[in-house]
C-alpha positions in Angstrom: -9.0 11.6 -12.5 -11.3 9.8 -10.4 -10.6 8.0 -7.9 -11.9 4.7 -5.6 -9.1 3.9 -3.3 -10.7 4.2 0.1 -9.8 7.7 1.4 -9.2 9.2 -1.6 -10.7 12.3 -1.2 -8.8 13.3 2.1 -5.7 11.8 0.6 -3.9 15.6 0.5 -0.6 14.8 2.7 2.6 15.3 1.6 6.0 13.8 1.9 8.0 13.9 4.9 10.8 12.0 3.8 12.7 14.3 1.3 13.8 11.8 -0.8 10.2 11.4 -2.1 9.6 15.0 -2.3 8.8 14.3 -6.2 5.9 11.5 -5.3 3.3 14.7 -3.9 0.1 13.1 -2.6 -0.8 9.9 -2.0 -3.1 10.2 -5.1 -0.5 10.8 -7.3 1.7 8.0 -5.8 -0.9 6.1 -6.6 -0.8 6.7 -10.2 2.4 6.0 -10.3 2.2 2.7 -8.4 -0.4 1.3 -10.8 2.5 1.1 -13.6 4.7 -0.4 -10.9 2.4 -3.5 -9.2 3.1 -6.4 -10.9 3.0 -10.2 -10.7 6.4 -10.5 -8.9 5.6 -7.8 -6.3 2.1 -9.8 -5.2 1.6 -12.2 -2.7 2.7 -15.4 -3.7 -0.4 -16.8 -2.7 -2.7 -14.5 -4.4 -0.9 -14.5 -8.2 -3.0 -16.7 -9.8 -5.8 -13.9 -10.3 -3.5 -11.2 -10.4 -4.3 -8.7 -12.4 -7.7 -10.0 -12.7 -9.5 -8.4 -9.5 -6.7 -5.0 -9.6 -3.6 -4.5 -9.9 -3.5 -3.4 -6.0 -4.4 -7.2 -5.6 -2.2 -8.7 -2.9 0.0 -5.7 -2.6 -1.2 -4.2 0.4 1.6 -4.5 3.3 4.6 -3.8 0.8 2.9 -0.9 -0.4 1.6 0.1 3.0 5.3 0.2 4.7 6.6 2.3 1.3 4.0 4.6 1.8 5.1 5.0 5.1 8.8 5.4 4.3 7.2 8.8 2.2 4.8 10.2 4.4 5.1 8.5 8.1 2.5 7.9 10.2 1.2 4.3 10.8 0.5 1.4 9.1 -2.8 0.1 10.4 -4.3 -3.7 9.6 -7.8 -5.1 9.1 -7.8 -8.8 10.6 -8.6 -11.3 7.4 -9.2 -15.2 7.6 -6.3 -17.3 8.1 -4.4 -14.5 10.8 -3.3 -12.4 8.2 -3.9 -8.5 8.2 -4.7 -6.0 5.2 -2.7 -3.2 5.6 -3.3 0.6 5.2 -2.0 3.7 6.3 -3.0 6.6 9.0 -1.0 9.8 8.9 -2.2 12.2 11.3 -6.1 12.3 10.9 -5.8 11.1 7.3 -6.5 7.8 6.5 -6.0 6.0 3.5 -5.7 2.8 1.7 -4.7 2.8 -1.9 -5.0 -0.5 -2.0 -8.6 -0.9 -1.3 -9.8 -1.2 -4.6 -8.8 -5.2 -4.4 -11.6 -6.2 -2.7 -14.5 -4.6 -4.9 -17.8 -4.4 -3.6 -16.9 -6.0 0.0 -16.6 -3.0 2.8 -13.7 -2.9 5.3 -13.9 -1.2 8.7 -10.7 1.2 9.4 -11.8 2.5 12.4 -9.9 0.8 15.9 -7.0 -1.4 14.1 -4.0 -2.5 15.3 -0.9 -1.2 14.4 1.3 -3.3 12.0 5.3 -3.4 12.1 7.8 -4.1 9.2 9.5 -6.0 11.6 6.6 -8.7 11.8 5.7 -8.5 8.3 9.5 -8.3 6.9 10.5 -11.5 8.9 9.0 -13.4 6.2 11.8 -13.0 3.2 9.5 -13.1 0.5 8.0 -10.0 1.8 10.8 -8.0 2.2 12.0 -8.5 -1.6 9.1 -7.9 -2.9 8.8 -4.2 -1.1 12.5 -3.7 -1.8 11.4 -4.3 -5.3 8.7 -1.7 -5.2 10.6 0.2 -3.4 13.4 0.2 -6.0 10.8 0.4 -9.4 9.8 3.6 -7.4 13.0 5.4 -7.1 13.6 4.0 -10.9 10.8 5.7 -12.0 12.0 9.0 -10.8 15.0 9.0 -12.9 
């Protein structure tokens, strides 16, 4: 398969969290994660076009901090209008962002962005239950 997320083609880390041993790279999470977005795991804000633009739309710091939980390293965020930040990870030299393909054409610059904490992002509620509901659709999809 193909692939457009940005980073794809360096994508070739693997789990460090054991747990998640079965999840293998972060292109084949990322399979997995386009049956799992959905509606009530986007951005409340952004689900009036979802799935319009990609399913990836208005996923990015749930799926970010779960990609984290599997393979450490950072999360990372690009500075958007209105103070909010798209997230993506670094592990290592590797960086990805399989949620990427949300903004089509437009081009994002990686390269010198601050570091994002769950903490920050997770002090919103609404945030935090929608990645413990990825989360959990992720460890259902094992079984």
């Amino acid at each position: 398969m193909k692939y457009s997320f940005y980073g794809w083609e360096t994508a070739d880390v693997l789990p460090v969290n054991p747990d998640y041993a079965w999840v293998g790279t972060p292109r084949q999470l990322y399979d997995i994660l386009m049956t799992l977005w959905q509606a009530d795991t986007c951005a409340p804000r952004m689900r009036d076009v979802w799935p319009d633009r990609h399913p990836s739309w208005g996923q990015c710091s749930i799926t970010a901090f779960l990609v984290q939980d599997i393979y450490g390293g950072k999360v990372l965020g690009v500075p958007r209008d209105g103070g909010n930040f798209h997230c993506f990870n670094q592990v290592g030299d590797c960086v990805f962002d399989i949620t990427s393909e949300q903004f089509g054409s437009e081009t994002l610059v990686y390269e010198g962005r601050p570091e994002q904490f769950r903490e920050v992002h997770f002090a919103k509620e609404e945030k935090r239950l929608r990645y413990e509901l990825l989360k959990q659709r992720l460890e259902e999809y094992k079984c």
